[in-house]
C-alpha positions as CSV (number, residue, x, y, z in Angstrom):
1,X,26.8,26.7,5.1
2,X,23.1,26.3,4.1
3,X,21.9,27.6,7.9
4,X,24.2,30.6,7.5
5,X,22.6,32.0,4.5
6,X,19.3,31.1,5.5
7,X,20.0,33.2,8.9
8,X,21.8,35.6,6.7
9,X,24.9,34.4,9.8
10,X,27.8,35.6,6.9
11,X,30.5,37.4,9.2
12,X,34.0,36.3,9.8
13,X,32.4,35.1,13.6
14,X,29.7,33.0,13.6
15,X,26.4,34.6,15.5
16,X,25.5,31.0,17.0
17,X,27.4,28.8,18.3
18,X,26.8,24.9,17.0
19,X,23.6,24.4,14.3
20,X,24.9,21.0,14.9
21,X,27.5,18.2,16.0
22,X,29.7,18.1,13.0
23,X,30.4,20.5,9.7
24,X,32.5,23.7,9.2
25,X,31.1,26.5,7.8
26,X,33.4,28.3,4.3
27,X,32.2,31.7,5.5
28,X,34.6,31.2,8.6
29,X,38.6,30.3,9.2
30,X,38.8,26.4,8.7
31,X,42.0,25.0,10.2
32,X,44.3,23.1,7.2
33,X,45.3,20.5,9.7
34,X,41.6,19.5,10.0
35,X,41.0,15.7,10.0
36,X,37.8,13.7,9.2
37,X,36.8,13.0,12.4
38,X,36.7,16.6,12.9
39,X,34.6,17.2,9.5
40,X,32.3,14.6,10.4
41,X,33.4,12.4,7.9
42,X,33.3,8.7,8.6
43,X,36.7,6.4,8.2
44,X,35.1,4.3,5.0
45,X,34.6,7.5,3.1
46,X,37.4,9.4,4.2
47,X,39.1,10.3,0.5
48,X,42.7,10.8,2.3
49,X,42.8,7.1,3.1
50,X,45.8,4.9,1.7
51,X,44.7,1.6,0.5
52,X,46.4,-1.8,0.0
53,X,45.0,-4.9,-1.9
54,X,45.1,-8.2,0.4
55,X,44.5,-11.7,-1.0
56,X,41.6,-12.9,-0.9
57,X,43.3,-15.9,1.2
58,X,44.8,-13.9,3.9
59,X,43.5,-15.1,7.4
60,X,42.7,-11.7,8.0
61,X,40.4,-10.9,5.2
62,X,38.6,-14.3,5.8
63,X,38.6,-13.3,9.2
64,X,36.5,-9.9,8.4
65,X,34.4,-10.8,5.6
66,X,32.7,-13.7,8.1
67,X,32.4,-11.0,10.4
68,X,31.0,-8.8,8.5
69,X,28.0,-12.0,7.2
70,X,27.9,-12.6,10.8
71,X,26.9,-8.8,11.3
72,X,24.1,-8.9,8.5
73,X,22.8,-11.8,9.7
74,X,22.5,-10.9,13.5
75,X,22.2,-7.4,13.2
76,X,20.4,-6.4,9.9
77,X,18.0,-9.8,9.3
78,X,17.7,-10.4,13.0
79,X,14.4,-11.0,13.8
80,X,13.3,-12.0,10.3
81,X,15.5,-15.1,10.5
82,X,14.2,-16.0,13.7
83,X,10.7,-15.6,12.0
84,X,11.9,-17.8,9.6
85,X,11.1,-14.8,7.1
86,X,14.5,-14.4,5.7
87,X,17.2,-17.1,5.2
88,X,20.2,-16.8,6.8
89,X,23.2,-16.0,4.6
90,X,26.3,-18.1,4.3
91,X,29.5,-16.6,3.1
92,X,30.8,-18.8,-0.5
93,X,33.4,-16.5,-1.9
94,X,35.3,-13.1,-1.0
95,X,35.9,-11.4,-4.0
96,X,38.6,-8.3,-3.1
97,X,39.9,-7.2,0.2
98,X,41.5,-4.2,1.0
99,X,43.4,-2.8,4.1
100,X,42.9,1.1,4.9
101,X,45.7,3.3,6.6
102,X,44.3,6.5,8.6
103,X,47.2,8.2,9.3
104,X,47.5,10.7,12.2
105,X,47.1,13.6,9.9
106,X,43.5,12.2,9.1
107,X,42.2,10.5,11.6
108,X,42.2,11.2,15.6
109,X,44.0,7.8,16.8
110,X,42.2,5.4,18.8
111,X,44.3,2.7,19.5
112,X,45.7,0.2,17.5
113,X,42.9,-0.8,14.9
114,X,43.1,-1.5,11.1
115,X,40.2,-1.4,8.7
116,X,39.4,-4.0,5.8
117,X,37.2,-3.5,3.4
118,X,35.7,-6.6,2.1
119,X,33.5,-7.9,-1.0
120,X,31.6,-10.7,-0.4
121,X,29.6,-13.3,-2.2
122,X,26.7,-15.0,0.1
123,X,24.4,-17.9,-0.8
124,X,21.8,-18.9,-1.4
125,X,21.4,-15.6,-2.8
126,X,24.4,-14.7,-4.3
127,X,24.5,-11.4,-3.2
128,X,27.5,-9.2,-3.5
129,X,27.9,-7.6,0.1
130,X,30.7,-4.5,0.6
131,X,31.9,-3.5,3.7
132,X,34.2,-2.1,6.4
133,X,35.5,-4.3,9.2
134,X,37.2,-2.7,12.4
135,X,39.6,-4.8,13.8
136,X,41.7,-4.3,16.5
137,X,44.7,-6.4,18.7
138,X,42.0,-6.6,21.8
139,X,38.9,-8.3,20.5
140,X,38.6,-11.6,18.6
141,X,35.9,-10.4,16.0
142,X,36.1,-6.8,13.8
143,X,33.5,-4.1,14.5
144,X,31.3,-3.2,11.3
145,X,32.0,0.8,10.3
146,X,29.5,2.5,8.2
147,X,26.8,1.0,6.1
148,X,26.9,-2.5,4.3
149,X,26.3,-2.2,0.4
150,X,24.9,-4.4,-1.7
151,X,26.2,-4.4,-5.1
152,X,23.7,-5.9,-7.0
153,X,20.2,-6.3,-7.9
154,X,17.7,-7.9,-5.5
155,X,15.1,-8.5,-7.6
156,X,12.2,-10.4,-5.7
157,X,14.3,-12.2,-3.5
158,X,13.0,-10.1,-0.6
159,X,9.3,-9.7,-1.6
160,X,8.4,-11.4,1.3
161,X,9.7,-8.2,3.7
162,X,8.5,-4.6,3.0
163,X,11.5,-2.8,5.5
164,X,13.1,-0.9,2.4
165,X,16.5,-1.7,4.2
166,X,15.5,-4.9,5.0
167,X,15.4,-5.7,1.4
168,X,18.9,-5.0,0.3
169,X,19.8,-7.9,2.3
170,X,16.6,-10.5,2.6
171,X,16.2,-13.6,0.5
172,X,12.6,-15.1,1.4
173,X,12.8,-18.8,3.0
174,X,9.6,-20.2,0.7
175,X,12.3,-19.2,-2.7
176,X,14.5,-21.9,-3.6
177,X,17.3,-22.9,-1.4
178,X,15.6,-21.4,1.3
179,X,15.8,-21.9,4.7
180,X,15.2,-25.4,4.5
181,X,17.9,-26.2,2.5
182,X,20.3,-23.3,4.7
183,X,20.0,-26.0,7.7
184,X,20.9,-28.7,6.2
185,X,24.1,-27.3,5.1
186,X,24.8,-24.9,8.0
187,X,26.9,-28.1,9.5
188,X,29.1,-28.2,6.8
189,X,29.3,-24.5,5.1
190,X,32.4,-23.7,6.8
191,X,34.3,-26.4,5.0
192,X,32.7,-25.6,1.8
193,X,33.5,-21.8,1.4
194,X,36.2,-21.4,-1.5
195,X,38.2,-18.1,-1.7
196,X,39.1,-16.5,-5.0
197,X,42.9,-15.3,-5.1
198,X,43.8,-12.2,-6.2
199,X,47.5,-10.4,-6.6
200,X,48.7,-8.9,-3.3
């Protein structure tokens, strides 16, 4: 819409072709069967969504929130672990769980997947991590979609990196329970992980 009146591009048929890969201009006919795929909007912020609370104890939901601590660890701390920069986070509680339904009048279909979106809990920092997890009947582990959130306040944990995304998710190995501590219990974490139950 913005490029239109900037170009002063305002009739019923658009002058060019594509400013980009997604959008739809208001100027110009916009089909009522349009999904968000089409409008460029991604599955975890598509408002049409139907959502249904899980318990927190559903294999499932356990299933995609260690995915999705998995995924921060290998894919957003990466290197800084390896540098022994950043501890590596352990999952310790799942606080709410969610499965989303993209029906066909929303979403294109792309097989048989189904989306969770999971609060977490991590330690030693005791962030609170949000995110989507794709899963689907083909692949043992989910598929993170979209961004992961942190829900609270940082602090200094992260002083030690100055990546601005870096930091949402960081806590330094020379803070307390570090990464010191992180191996010694990295044996026995899995056993020690409690779950908080909610109402399905």
């Amino acid at each position: 819409m913005l490029m239109d009146l900037a170009h002063n591009n305002l009739g019923k048929k658009s002058r060019v072709h594509r400013y980009g890969t997604i959008g739809s201009s208001p100027f110009r006919w916009i089909s009522k069967n349009r999904t968000c795929e089409v409008a460029g909007i991604p599955d975890e912020y598509c408002i049409c969504v139907r959502e249904k609370q899980l318990s927190t104890n559903d294999t499932r939901v356990q299933n995609a929130a260690k995915d999705l601590v998995a995924y921060i660890n290998s894919d957003l701390l990466g290197s800084t672990i390896k540098r022994e920069v950043c501890s590596p986070l352990h999952l310790r509680n799942i606080l709410s769980a969610q499965m989303l339904f993209l029906g066909p009048h929303i979403a294109q279909p792309k097989g048989f997947r189904v989306l969770y979106r999971v609060m977490v809990q991590v330690m030693p920092s005791n962030a609170l991590f949000e995110g989507t997890v794709e899963a689907d009947a083909w692949n043992s582990h989910g598929y993170i979609v979209g961004d992961v959130n942190r829900i609270n306040r940082y602090g200094n944990q992260s002083h030690c990196v100055s990546d601005k995304i870096v930091q949402l998710y960081c806590y330094c190995t020379d803070l307390p329970d570090g990464m010191q501590q992180n191996e010694t219990q990295h044996s026995t974490i899995e056993s020690q992980v409690t779950f908080d139950v909610t109402q399905e």
